[in-house]
KEMISE-402847 format. One record per residue: z, y, x of N, C-alpha, C in turn; residue in one letter; residue number from 0; chain. Coordinates in nm, 3 decimals, decimal comma. Example, Ala and Ser with C-alpha at 12.3 -4.5 7.8 and 13.67 -1.06 7.14 Angstrom:
+---------+---------+---------+---------+---------+---------+---------+---------+---------+---+-----+---+
:     nc3 :     nc2 :     nc1 :    cac3 :    cac2 :    cac1 :     cc3 :     cc2 :     cc1 : r :   k : c :
+---------+---------+---------+---------+---------+---------+---------+---------+---------+---+-----+---+
:   0,780 :  -0,569 :   1,319 :   0,780 :  -0,450 :   1,230 :   0,780 :  -0,330 :   1,320 : A :   0 : A :
:   0,708 :  -0,225 :   1,285 :   0,714 :  -0,106 :   1,367 :   0,787 :   0,003 :   1,290 : S :   1 : A :
+---------+---------+---------+---------+---------+---------+---------+---------+---------+---+-----+---+
# end
This chain:
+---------+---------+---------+---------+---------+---------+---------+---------+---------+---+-----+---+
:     nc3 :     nc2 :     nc1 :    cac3 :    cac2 :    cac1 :     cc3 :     cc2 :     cc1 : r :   k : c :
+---------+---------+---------+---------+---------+---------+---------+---------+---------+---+-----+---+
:  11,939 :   9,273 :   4,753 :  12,016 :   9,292 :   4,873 :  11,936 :   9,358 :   4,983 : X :   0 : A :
:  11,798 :   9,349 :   4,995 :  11,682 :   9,374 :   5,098 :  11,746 :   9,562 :   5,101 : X :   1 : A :
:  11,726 :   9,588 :   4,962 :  11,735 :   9,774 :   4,942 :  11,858 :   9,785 :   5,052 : X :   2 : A :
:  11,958 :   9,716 :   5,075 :  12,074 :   9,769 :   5,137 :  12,051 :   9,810 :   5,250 : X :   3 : A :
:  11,956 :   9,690 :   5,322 :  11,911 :   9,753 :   5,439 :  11,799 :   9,854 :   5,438 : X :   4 : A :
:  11,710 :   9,868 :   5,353 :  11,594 :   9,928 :   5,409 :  11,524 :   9,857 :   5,480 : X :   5 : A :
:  11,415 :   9,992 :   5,556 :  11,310 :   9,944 :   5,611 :  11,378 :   9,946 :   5,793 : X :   6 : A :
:  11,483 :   9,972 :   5,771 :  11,526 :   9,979 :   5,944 :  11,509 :   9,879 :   6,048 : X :   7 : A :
:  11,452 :   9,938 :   6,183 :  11,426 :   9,836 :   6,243 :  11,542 :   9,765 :   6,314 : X :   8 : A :
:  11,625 :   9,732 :   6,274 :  11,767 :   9,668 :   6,326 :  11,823 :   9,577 :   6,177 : X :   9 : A :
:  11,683 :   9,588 :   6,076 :  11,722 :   9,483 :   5,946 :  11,707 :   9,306 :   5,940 : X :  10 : A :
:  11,618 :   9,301 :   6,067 :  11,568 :   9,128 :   6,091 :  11,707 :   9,073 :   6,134 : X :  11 : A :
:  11,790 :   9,163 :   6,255 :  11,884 :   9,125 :   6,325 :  12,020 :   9,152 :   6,268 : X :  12 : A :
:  12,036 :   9,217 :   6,150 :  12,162 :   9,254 :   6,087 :  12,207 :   9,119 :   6,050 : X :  13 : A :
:  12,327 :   9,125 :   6,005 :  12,443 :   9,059 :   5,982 :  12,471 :   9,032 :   5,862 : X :  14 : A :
:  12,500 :   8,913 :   5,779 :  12,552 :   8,914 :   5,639 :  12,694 :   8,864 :   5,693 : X :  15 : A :
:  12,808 :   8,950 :   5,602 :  12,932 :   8,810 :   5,584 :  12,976 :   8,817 :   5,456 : X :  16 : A :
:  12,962 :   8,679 :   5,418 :  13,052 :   8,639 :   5,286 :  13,154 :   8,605 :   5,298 : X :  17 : A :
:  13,226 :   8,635 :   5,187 :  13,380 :   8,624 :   5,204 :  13,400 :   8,585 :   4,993 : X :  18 : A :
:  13,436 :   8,433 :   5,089 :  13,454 :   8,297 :   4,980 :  13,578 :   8,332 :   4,934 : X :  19 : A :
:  13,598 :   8,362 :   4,792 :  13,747 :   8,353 :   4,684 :  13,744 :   8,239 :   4,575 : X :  20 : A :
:  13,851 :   8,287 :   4,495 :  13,880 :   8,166 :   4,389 :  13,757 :   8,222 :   4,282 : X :  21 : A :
:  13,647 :   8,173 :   4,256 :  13,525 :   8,226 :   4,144 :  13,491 :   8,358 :   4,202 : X :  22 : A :
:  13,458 :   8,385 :   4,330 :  13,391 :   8,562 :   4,357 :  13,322 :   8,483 :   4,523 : X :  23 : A :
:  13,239 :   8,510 :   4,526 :  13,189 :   8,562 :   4,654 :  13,147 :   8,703 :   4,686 : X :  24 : A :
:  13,204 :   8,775 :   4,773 :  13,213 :   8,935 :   4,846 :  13,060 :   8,916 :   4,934 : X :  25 : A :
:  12,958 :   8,934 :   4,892 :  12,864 :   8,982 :   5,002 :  12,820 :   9,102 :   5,072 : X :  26 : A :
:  12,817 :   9,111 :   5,179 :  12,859 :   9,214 :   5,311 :  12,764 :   9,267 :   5,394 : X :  27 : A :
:  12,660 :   9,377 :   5,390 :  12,588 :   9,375 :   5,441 :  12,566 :   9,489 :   5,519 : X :  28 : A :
:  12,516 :   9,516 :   5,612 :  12,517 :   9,718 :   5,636 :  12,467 :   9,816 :   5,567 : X :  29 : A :
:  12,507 :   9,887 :   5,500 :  12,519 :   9,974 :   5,414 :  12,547 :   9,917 :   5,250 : X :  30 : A :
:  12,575 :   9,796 :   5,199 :  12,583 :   9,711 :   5,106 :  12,692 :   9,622 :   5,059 : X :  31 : A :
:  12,757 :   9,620 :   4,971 :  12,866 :   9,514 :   4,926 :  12,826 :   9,465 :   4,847 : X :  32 : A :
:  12,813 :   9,339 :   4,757 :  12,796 :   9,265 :   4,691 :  12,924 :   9,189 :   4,596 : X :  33 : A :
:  12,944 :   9,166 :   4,478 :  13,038 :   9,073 :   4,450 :  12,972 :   9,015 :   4,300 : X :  34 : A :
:  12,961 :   8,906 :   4,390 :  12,905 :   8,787 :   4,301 :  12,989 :   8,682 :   4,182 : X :  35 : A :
:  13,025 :   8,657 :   4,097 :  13,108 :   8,600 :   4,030 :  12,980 :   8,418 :   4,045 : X :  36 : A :
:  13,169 :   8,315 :   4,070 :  13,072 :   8,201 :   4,095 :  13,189 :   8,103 :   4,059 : X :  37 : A :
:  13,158 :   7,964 :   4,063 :  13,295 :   7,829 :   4,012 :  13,329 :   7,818 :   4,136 : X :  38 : A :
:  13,486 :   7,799 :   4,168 :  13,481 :   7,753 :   4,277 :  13,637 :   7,785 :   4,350 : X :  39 : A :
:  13,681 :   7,777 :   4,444 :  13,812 :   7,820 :   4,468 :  13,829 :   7,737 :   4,640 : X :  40 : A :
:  13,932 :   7,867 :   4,670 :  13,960 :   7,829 :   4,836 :  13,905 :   7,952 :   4,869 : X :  41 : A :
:  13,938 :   8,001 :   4,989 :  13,930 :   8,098 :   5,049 :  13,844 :   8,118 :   5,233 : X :  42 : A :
:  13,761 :   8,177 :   5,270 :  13,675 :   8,139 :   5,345 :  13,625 :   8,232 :   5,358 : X :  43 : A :
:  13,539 :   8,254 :   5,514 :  13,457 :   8,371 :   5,559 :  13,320 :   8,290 :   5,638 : X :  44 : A :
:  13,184 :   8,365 :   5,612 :  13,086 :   8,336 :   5,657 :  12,965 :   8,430 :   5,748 : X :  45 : A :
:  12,989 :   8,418 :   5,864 :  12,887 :   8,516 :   5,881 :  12,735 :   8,419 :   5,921 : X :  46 : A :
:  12,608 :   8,502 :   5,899 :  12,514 :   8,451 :   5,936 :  12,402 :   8,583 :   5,957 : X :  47 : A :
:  12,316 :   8,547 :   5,997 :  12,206 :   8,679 :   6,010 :  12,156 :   8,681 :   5,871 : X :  48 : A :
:  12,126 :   8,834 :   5,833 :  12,104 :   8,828 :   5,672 :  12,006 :   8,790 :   5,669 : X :  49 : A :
:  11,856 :   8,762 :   5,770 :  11,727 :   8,723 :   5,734 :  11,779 :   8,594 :   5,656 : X :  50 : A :
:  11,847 :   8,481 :   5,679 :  11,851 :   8,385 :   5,668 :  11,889 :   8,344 :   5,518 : X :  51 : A :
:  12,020 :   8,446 :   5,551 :  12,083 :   8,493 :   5,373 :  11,955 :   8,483 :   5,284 : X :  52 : A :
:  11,898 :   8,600 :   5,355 :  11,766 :   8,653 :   5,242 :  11,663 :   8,572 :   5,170 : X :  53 : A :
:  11,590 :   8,486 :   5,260 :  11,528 :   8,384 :   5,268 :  11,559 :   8,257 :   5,222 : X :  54 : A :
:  11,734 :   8,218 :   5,197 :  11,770 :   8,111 :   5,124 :  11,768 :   8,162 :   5,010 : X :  55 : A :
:  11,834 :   8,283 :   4,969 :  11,834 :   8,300 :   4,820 :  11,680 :   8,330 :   4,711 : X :  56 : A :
:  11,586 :   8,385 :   4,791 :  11,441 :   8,435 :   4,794 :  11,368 :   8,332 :   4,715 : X :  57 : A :
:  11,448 :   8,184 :   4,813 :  11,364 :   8,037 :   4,804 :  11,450 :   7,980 :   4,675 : X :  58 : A :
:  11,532 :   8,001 :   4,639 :  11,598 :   7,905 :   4,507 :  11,500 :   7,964 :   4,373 : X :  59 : A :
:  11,490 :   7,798 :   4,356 :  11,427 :   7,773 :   4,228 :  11,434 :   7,861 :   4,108 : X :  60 : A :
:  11,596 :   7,878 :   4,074 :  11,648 :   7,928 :   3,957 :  11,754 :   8,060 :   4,036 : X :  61 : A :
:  11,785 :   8,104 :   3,914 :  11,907 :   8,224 :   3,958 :  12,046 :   8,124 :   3,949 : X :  62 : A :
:  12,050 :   8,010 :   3,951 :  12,140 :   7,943 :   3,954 :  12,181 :   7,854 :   4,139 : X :  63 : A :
:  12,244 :   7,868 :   4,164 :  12,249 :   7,821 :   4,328 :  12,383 :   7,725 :   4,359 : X :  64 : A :
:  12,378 :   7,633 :   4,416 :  12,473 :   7,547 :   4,452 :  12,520 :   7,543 :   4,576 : X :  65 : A :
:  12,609 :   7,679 :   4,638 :  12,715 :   7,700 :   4,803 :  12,772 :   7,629 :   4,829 : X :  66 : A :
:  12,774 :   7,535 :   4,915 :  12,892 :   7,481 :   4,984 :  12,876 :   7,509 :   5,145 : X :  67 : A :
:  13,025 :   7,543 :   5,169 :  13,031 :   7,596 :   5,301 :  13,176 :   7,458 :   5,350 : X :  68 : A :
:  13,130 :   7,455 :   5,450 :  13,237 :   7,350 :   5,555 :  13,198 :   7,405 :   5,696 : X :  69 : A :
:  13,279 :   7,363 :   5,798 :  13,313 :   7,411 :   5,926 :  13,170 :   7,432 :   5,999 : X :  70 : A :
:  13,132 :   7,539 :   6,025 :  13,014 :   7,588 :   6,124 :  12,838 :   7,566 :   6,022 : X :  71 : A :
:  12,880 :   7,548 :   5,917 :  12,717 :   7,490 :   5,823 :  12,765 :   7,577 :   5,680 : X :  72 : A :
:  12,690 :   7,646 :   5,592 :  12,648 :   7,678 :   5,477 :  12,491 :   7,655 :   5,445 : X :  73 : A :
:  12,519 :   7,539 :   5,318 :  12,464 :   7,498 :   5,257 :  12,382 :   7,569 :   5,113 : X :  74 : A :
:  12,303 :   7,577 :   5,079 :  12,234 :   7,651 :   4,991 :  12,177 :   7,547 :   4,879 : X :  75 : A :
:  12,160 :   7,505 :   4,770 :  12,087 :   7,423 :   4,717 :  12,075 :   7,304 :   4,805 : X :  76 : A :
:  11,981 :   7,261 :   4,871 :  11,976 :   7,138 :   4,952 :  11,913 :   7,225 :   5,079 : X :  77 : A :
:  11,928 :   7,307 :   5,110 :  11,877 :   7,371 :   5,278 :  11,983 :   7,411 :   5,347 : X :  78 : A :
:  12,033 :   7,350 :   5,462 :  12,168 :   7,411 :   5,535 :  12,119 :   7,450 :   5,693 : X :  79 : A :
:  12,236 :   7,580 :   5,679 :  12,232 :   7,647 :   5,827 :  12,298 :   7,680 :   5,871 : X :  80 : A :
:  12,327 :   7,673 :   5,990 :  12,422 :   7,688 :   6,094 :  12,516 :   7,858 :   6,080 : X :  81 : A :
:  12,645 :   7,838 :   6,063 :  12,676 :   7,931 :   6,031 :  12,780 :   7,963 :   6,124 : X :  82 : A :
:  12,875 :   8,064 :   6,162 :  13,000 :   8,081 :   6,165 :  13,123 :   8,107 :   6,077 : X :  83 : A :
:  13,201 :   8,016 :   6,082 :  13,319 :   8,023 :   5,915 :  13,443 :   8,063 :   5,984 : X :  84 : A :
:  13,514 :   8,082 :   5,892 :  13,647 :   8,101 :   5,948 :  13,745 :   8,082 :   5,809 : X :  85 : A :
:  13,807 :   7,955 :   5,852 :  13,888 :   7,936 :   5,695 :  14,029 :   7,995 :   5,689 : X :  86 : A :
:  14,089 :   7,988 :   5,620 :  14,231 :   8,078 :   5,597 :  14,321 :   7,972 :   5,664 : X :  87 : A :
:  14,350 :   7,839 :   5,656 :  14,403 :   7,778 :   5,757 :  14,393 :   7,822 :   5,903 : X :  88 : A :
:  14,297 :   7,878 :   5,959 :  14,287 :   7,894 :   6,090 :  14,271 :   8,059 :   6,125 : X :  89 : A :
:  14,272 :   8,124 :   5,993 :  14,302 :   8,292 :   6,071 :  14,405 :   8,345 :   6,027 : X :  90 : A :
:  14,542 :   8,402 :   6,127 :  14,631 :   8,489 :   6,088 :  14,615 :   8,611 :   6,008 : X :  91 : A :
:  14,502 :   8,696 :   6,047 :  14,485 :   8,801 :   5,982 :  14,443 :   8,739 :   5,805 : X :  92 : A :
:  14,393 :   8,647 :   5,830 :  14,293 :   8,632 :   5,634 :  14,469 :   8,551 :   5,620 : X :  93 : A :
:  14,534 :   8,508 :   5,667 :  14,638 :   8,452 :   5,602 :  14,752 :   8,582 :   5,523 : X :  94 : A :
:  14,721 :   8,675 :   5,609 :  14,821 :   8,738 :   5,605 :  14,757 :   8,853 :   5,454 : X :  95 : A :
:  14,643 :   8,903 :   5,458 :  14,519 :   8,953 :   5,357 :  14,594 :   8,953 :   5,218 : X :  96 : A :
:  14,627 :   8,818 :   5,194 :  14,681 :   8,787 :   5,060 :  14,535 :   8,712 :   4,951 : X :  97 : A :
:  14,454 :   8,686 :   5,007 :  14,359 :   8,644 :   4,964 :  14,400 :   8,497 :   4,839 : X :  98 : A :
:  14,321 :   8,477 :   4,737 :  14,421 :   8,360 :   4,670 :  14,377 :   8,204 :   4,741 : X :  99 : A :
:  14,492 :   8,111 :   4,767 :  14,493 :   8,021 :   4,860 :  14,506 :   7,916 :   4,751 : X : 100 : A :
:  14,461 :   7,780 :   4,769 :  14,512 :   7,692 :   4,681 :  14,513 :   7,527 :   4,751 : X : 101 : A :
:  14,655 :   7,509 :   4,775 :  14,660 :   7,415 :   4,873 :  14,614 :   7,263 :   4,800 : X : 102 : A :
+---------+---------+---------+---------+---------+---------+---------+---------+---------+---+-----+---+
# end
């Protein structure tokens, strides 16, 4: 994911957002998309600074990783950080997206 950004000096302060589906996470970066196949279902958006991104995934043990995201925190393996979310219950636009929902 690092290559997406380069060596630019506006890469410490860039932006990741994930965007949580039924088995896919969309990772989002400047100049970079990502789509990750993963278990899981519900629909959800995450932004965080990508250093942070970078540095959780950098640090897992295995290529295997355990996400859980809930209101304002994404969780990584056992290290959590303060995030901004936005779930499909609470945005018109991701409601409207067609994204898959599962009540």
């Amino acid at each position: 994911m690092k290559a997406g950004l380069g060596k630019a000096k506006n890469a410490k302060v860039s932006v990741a957002e994930l965007t949580f589906k039924d088995n896919q996470i969309d990772i989002s970066i400047p100049g970079a998309k990502f789509n990750v196949i993963a278990e899981g279902y519900g629909s959800a958006k995450a932004t965080l600074p990508f250093s942070y991104l970078f540095e959780l995934i950098k640090g897992a043990p295995t290529e295997f990783m355990k996400i859980s995201l809930k209101r304002g925190a994404l969780q990584i393996n056992n290290t959590e950080v303060s995030v901004k979310t936005t779930f499909i219950d609470d945005d018109k636009i991701l409601r409207s997206v067609g994204l898959p929902f599962i009540s």
